[in-house]
VOPAGU-2260 file (C-alpha; in pm, 1 decimal, decimal comma):
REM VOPAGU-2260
SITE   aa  ch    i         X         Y         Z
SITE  UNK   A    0    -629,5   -3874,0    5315,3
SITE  UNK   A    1    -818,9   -4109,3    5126,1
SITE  UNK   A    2   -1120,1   -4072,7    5326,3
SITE  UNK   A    3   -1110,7   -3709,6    5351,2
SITE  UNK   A    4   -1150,6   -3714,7    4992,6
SITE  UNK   A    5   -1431,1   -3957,1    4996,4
SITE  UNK   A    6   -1641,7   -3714,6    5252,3
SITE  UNK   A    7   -1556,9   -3469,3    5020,9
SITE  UNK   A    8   -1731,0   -3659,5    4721,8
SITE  UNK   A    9   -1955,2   -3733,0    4882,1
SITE  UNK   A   10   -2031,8   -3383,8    5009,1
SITE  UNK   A   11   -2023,5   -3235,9    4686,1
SITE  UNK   A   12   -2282,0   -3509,7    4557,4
SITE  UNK   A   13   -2506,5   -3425,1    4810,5
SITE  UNK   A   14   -2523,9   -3060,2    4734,5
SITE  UNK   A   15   -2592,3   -3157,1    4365,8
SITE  UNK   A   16   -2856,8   -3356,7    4461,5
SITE  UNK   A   17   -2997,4   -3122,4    4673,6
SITE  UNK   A   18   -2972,4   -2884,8    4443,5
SITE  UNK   A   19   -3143,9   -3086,1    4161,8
SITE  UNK   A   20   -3428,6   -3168,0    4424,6
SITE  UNK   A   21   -3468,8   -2784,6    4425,4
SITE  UNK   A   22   -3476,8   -2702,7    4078,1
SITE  UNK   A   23   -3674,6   -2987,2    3942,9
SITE  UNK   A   24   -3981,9   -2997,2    4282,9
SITE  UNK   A   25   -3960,8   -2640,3    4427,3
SITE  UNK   A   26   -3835,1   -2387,5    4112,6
SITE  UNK   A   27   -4042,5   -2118,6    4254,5
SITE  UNK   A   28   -3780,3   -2095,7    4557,4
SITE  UNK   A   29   -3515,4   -1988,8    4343,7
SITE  UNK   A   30   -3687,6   -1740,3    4119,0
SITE  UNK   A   31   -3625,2   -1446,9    4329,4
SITE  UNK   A   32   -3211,3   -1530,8    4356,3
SITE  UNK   A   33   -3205,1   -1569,2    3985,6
SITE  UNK   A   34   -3379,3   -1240,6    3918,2
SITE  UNK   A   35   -3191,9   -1050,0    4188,5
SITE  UNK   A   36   -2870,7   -1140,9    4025,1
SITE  UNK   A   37   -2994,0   -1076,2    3665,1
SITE  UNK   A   38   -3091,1    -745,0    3766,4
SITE  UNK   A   39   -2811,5    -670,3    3921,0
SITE  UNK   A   40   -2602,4    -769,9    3625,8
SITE  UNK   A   41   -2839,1    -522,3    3398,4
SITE  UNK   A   42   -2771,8    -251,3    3648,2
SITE  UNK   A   43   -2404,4    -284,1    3645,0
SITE  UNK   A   44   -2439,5    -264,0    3282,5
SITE  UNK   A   45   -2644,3      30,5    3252,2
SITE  UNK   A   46   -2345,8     180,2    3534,5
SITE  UNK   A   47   -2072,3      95,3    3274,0
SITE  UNK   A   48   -2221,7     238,0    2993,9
SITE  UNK   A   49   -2327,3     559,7    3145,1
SITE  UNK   A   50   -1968,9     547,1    3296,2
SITE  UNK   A   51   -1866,4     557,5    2898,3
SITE  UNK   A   52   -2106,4     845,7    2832,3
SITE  UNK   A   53   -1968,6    1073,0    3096,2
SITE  UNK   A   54   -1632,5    1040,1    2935,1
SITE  UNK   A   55   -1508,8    1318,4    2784,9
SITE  UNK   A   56   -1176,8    1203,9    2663,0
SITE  UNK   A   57   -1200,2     882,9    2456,2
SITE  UNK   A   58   -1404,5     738,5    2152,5
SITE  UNK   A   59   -1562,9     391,4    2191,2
SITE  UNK   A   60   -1608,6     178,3    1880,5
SITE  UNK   A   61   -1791,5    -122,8    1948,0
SITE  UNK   A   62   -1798,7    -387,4    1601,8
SITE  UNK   A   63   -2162,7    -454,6    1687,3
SITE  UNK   A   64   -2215,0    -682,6    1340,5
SITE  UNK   A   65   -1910,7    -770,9    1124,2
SITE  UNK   A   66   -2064,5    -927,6     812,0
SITE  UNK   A   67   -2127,8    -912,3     455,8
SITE  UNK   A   68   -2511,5   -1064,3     341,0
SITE  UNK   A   69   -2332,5   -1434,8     370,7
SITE  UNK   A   70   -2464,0   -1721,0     572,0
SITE  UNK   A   71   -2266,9   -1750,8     940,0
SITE  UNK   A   72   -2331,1   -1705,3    1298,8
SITE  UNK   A   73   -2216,9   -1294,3    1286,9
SITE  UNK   A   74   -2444,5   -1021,7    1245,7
SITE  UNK   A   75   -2461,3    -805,7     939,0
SITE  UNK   A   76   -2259,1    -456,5     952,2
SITE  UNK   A   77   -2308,5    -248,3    1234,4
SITE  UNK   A   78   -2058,8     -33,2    1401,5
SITE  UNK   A   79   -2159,3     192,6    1711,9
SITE  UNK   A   80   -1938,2     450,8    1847,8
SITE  UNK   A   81   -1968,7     655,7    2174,6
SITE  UNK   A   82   -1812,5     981,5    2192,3
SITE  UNK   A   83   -1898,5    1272,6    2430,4
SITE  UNK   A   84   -2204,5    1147,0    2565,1
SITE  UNK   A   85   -2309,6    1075,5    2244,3
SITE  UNK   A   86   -2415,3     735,9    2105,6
SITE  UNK   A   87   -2440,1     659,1    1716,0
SITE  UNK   A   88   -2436,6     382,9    1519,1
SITE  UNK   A   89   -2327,8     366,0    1162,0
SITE  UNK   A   90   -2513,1     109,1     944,2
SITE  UNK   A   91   -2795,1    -192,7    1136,6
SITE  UNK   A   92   -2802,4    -430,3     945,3
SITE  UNK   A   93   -2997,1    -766,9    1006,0
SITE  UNK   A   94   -2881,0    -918,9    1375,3
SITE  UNK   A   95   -2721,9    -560,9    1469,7
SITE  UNK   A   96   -2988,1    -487,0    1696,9
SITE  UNK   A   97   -3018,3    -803,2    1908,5
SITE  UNK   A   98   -2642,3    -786,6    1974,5
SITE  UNK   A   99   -2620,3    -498,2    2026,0
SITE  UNK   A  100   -2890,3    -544,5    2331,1
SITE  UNK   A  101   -2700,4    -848,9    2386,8
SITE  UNK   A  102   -2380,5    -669,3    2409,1
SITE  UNK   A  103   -2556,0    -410,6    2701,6
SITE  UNK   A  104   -2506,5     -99,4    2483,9
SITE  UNK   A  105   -2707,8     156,1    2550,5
SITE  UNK   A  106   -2980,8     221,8    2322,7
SITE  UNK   A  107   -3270,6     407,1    2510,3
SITE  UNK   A  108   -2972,1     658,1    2513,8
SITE  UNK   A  109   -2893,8     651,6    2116,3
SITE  UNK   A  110   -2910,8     927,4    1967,9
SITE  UNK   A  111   -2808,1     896,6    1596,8
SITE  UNK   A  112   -2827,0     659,9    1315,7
SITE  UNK   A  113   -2592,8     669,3    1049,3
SITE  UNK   A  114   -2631,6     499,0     690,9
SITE  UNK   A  115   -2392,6     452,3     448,8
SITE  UNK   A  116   -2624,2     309,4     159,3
SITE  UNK   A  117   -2986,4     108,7      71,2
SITE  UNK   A  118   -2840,3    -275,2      78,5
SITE  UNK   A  119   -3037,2    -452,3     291,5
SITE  UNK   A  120   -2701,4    -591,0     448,6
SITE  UNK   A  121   -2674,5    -233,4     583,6
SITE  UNK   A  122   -3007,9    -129,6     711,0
SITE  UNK   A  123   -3278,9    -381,2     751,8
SITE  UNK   A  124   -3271,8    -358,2    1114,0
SITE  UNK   A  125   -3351,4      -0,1    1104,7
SITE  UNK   A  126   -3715,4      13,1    1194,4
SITE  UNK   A  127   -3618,6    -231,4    1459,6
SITE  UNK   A  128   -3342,4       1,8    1615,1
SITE  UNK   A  129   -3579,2     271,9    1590,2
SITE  UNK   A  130   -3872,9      66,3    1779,2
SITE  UNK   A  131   -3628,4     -84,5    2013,4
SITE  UNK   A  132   -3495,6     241,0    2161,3
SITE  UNK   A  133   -3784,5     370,4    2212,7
SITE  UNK   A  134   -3978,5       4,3    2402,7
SITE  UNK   A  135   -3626,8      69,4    2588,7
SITE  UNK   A  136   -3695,4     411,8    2763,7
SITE  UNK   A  137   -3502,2     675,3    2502,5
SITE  UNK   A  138   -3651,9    1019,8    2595,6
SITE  UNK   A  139   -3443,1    1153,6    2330,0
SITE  UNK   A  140   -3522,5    1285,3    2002,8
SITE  UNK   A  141   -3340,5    1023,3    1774,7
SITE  UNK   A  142   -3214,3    1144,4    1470,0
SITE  UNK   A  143   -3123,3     927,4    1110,1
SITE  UNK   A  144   -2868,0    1076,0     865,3
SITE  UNK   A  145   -2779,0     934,1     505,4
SITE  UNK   A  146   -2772,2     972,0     116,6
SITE  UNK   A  147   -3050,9    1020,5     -68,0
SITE  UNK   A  148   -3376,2     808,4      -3,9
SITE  UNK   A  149   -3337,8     882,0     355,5
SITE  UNK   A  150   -3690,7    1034,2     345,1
SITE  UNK   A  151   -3828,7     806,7     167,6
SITE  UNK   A  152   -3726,0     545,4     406,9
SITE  UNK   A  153   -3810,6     745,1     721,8
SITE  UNK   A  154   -4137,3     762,1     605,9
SITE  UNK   A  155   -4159,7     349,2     548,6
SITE  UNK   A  156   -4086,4     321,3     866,1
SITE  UNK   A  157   -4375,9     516,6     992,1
SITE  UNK   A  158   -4594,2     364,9     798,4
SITE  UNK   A  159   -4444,3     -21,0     919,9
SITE  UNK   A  160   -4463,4      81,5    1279,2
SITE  UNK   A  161   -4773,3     219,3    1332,5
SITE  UNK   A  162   -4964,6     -41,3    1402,8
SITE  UNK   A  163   -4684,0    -166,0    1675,2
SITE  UNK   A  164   -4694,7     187,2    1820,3
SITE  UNK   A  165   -5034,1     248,8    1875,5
SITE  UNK   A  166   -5045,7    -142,1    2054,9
SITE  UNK   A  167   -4796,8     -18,2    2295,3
SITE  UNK   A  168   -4988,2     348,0    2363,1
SITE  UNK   A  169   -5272,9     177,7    2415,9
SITE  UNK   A  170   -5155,9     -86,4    2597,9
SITE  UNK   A  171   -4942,5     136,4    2859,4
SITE  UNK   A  172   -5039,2     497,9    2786,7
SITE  UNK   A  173   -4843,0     770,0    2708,5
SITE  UNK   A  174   -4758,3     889,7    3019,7
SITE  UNK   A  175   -4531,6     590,1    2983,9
SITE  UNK   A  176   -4468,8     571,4    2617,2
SITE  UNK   A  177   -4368,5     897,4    2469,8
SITE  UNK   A  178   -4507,9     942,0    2121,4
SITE  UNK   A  179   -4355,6    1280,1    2031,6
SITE  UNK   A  180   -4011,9    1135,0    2034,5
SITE  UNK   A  181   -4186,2     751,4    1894,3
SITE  UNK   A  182   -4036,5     813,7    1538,2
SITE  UNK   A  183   -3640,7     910,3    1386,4
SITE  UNK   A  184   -3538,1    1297,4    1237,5
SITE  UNK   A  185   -3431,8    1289,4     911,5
SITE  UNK   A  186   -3160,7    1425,1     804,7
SITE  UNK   A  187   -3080,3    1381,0     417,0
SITE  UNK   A  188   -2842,9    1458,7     246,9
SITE  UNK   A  189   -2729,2    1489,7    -115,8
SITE  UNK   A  190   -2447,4    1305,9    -239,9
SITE  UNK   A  191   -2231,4    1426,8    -485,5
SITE  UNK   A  192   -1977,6    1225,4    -659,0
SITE  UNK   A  193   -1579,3    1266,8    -542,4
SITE  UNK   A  194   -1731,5    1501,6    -308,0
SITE  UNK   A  195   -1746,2    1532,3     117,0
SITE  UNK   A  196   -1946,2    1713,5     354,8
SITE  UNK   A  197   -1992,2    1767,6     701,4
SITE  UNK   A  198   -2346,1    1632,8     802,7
SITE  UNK   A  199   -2296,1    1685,2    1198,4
SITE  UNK   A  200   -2088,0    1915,5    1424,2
SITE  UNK   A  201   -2197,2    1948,5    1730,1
SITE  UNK   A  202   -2047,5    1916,7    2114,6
SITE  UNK   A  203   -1700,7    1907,8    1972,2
SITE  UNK   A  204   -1785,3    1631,7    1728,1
SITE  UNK   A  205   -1682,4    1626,5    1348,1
SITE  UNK   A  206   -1919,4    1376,6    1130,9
SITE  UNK   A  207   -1820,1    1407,5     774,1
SITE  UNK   A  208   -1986,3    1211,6     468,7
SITE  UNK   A  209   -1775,1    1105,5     162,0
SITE  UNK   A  210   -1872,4     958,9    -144,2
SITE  UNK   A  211   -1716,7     577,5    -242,4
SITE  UNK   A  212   -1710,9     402,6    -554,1
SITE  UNK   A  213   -2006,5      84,5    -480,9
SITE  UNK   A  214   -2118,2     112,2    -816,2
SITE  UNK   A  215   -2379,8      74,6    -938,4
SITE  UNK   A  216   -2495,4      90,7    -615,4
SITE  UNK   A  217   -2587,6     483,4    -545,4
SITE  UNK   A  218   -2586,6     699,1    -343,1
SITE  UNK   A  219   -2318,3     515,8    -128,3
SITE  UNK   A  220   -2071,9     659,6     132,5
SITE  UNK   A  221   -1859,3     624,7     376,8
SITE  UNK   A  222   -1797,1     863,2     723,3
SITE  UNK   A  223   -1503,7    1036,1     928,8
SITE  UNK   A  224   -1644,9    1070,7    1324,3
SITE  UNK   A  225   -1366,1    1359,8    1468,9
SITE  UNK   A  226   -1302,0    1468,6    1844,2
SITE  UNK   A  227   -1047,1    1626,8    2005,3
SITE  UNK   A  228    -773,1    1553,9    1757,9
SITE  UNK   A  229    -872,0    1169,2    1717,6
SITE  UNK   A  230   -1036,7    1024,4    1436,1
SITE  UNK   A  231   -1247,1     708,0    1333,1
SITE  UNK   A  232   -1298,4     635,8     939,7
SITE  UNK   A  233   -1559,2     370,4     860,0
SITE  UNK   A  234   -1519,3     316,7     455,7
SITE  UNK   A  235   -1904,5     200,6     382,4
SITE  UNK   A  236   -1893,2     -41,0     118,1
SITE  UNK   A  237   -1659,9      10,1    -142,4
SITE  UNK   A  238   -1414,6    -102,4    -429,3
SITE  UNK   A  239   -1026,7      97,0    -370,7
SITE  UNK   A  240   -1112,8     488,5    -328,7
SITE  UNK   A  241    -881,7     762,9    -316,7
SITE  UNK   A  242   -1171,3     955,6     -92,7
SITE  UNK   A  243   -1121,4     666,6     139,0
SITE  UNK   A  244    -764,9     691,5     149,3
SITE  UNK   A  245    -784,6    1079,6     175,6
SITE  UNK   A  246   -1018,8    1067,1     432,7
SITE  UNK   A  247    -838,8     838,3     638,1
SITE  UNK   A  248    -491,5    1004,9     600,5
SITE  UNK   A  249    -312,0     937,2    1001,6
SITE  UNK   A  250    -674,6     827,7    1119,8
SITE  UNK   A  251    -626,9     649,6    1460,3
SITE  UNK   A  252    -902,3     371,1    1331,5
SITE  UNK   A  253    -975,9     271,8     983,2
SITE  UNK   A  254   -1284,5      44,5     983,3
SITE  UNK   A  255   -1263,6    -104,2     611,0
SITE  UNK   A  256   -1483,0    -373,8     433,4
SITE  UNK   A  257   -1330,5    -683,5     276,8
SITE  UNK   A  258   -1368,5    -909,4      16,2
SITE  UNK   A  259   -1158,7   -1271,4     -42,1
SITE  UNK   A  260   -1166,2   -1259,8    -432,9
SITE  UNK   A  261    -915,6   -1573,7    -472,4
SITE  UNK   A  262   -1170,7   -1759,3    -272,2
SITE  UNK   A  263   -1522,1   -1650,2    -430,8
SITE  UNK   A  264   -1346,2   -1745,9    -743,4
SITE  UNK   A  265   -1310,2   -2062,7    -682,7
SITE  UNK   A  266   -1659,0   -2081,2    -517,4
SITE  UNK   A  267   -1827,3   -1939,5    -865,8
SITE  UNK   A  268   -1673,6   -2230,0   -1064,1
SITE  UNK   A  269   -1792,8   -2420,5    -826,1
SITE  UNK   A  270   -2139,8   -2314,9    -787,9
SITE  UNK   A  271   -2145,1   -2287,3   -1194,0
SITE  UNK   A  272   -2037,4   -2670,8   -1206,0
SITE  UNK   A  273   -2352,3   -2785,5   -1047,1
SITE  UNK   A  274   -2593,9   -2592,8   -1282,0
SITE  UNK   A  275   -2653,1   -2268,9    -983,0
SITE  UNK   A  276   -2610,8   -2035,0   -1260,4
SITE  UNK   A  277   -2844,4   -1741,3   -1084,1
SITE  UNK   A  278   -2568,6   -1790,8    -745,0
SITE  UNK   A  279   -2267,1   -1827,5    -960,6
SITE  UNK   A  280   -2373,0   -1488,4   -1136,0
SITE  UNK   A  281   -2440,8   -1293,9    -787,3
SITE  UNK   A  282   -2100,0   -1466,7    -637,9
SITE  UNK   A  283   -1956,4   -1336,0   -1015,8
SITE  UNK   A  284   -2067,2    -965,6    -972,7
SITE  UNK   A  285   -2046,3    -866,5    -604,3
SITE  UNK   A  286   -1639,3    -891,8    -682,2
SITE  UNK   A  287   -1596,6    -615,1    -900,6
SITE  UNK   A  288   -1736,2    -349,1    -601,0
SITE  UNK   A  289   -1575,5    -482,4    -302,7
SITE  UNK   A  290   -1176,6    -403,2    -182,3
SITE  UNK   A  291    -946,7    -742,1    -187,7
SITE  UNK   A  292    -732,6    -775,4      88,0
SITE  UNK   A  293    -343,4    -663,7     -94,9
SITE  UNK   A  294    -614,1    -305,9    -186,7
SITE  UNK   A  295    -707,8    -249,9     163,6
SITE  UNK   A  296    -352,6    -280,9     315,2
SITE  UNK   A  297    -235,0     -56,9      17,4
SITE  UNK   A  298    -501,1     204,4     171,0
SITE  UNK   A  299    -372,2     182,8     517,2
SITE  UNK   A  300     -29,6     218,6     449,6
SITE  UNK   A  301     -40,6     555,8     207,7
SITE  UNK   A  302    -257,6     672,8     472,6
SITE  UNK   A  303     -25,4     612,9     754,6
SITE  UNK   A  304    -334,5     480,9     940,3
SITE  UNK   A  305    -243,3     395,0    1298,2
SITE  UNK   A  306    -457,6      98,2    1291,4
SITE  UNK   A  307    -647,9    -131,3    1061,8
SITE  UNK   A  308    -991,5    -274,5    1155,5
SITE  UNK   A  309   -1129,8    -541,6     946,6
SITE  UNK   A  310   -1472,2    -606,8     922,0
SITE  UNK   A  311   -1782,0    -674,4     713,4
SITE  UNK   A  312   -1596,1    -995,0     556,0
SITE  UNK   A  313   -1673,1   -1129,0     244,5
SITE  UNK   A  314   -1663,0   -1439,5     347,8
SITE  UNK   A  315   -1599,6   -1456,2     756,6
SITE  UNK   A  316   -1249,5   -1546,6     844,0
SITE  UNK   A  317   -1403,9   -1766,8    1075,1
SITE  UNK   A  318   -1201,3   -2111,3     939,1
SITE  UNK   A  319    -818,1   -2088,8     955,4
SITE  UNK   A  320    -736,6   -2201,9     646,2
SITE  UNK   A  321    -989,8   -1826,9     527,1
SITE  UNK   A  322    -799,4   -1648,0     803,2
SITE  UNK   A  323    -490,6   -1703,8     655,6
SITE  UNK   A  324    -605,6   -1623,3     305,4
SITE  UNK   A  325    -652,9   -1328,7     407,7
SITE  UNK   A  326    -369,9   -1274,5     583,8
SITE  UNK   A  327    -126,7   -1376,7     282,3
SITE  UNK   A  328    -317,6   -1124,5      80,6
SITE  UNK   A  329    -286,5    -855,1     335,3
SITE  UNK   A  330      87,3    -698,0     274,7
SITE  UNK   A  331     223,0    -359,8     239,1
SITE  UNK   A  332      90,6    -224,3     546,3
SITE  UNK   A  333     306,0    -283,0     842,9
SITE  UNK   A  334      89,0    -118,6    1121,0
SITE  UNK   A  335    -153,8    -303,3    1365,5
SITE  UNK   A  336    -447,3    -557,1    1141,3
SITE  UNK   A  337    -698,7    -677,5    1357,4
SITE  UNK   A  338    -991,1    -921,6    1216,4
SITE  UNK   A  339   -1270,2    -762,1    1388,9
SITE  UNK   A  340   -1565,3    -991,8    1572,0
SITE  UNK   A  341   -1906,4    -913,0    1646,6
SITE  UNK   A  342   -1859,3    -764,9    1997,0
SITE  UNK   A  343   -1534,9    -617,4    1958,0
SITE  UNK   A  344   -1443,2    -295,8    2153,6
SITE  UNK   A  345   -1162,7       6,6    2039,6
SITE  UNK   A  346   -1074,5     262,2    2220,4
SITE  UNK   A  347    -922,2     563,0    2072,5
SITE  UNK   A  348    -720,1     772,9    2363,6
């Protein structure tokens, strides 16, 4: 027994060696594998997610980026949802983009970008999801909803690109790169205070806008996505609402924003006690327009929400001793609370 072991050792040393021989003197010879399999890991990738956009039942809601404008390893808010053979996503901010290319979603087949307000946190990778679609193969017309200074925006974002887009036109021509669909829609509209609308209905799907309290950040809002008798509510950034909670009255999803008060507290003091006074302020006044935890439950209870998503954390729960901060602070609401991480996949049925 002893010596089948050995030759078994012994075996398995040799193919190690061998196979650092191979890597390290011939790495040319194993190119080919490596790409074979990388491609064919792209192309079952690109088979799942069309899979997802030939269903005409369910709505995927992927937590591309889960966090506030805090330092940590998660990328700022982005949520995209897939519904119909549609693909949106609500809100890129910074890191959205690479994980969400990361995560194999689909963008040369997005089709519109929702924002909920102008914090950077929110939408500063929006020229780059815009870019990136298109370098990707979208041969759609992409569209871009949100509050006022959409336009404005859109028209930024021409102006930042053009440069890139004319290096790849020239560079591959446009039978290959498409310029009529290079550039987002836009599609602004006006917010009015304690006020919704319906922005998009099309294919079955309900999009409606509502206006949250983020003062003094304005316009802000937040959006109900509606098919087939199933509904997703993402509450933007926002202190407690009552147009959040009406919206969201027996939603299957409620995607709300967080904030950990107790803690930044005791982070402001402590900032304040070694002389920071410009961070201790900013730490001071981004509490007053956020939800704390015991405010968010209260939401999903009174709205009977079948299940509450956590995200855009302020700060991550990514330490216990947070996680359970939060979690003391979270009562009232005795349905399903799950701490959302970038990656994260729902499906509503």
């Amino acid at each position: 027994m002893k010596k089948i072991f050995r030759v078994f050792l012994l075996l398995i040393g040799l193919l190690l060696f061998i196979g650092w021989v191979v890597m390290t003197f011939f790495p040319e010879s194993i190119v080919p594998f490596m790409l074979q399999q990388q491609l064919k890991r792209q192309l079952a990738q690109v088979e799942k997610n069309n899979q997802l956009l030939e269903d005409r039942e369910n709505i995927y809601v992927y937590t591309v980026g889960t966090s506030a404008p805090l330092p940590g390893e998660r990328a700022q808010t982005g949520t995209a949802i897939i519904v119909n053979g549609h693909f949106f996503m609500f809100d890129v901010g910074d890191g959205v983009v690479r994980k969400a290319e990361n995560m194999g979603l689909p963008l040369n087949r997005l089709d519109g970008i929702f924002i909920t307000h102008w914090h950077s946190d929110h939408f500063m990778d929006l020229s780059s999801m815009v870019s990136r679609s298109w370098l990707l193969g979208r041969s759609n017309n992409l569209h871009l909803y949100g509050p006022d200074g959409t336009d404005s925006i859109n028209q930024s974002i021409k102006g930042y690109l053009h440069m890139e887009n004319k290096h790849r036109l020239d560079h591959h021509g446009p039978d290959i790169m498409d310029m009529s669909i290079v550039h987002a829609i836009p599609h602004e509209f006006k917010n009015v205070q304690n006020s919704k609308a319906v922005i998009y209905q099309q294919d079955g799907i309900t999009i409606t806008t509502f206006d949250v309290d983020h003062y003094p950040i304005e316009p802000a809002v937040g959006y109900a996505i509606e098919y087939k008798g199933k509904k997703v509510v993402i509450s933007g950034d926002t202190k407690k609402n009552n147009l959040v909670l009406e919206m969201a009255k027996d939603a299957d999803l409620l995607l709300h924003e967080i904030i950990l008060n107790s803690l930044l507290q005791e982070m402001e003091a402590t900032v304040a006690k070694q002389g920071l006074t410009r961070n201790a302020k900013i730490i001071h006044d981004i509490q007053d327009y956020h939800t704390p935890p015991a405010e968010v439950a209260e939401i999903a209870a009174k709205a009977n929400v079948k299940k509450l998503i956590l995200h855009h954390y302020a700060p991550a729960p990514d330490f216990r001793v947070i996680k359970n901060l939060y979690k003391k602070e979270l009562t009232g609401y005795d349905g399903p609370i799950v701490f959302a991480n970038d990656g994260d996949l729902f499906i509503v049925k």
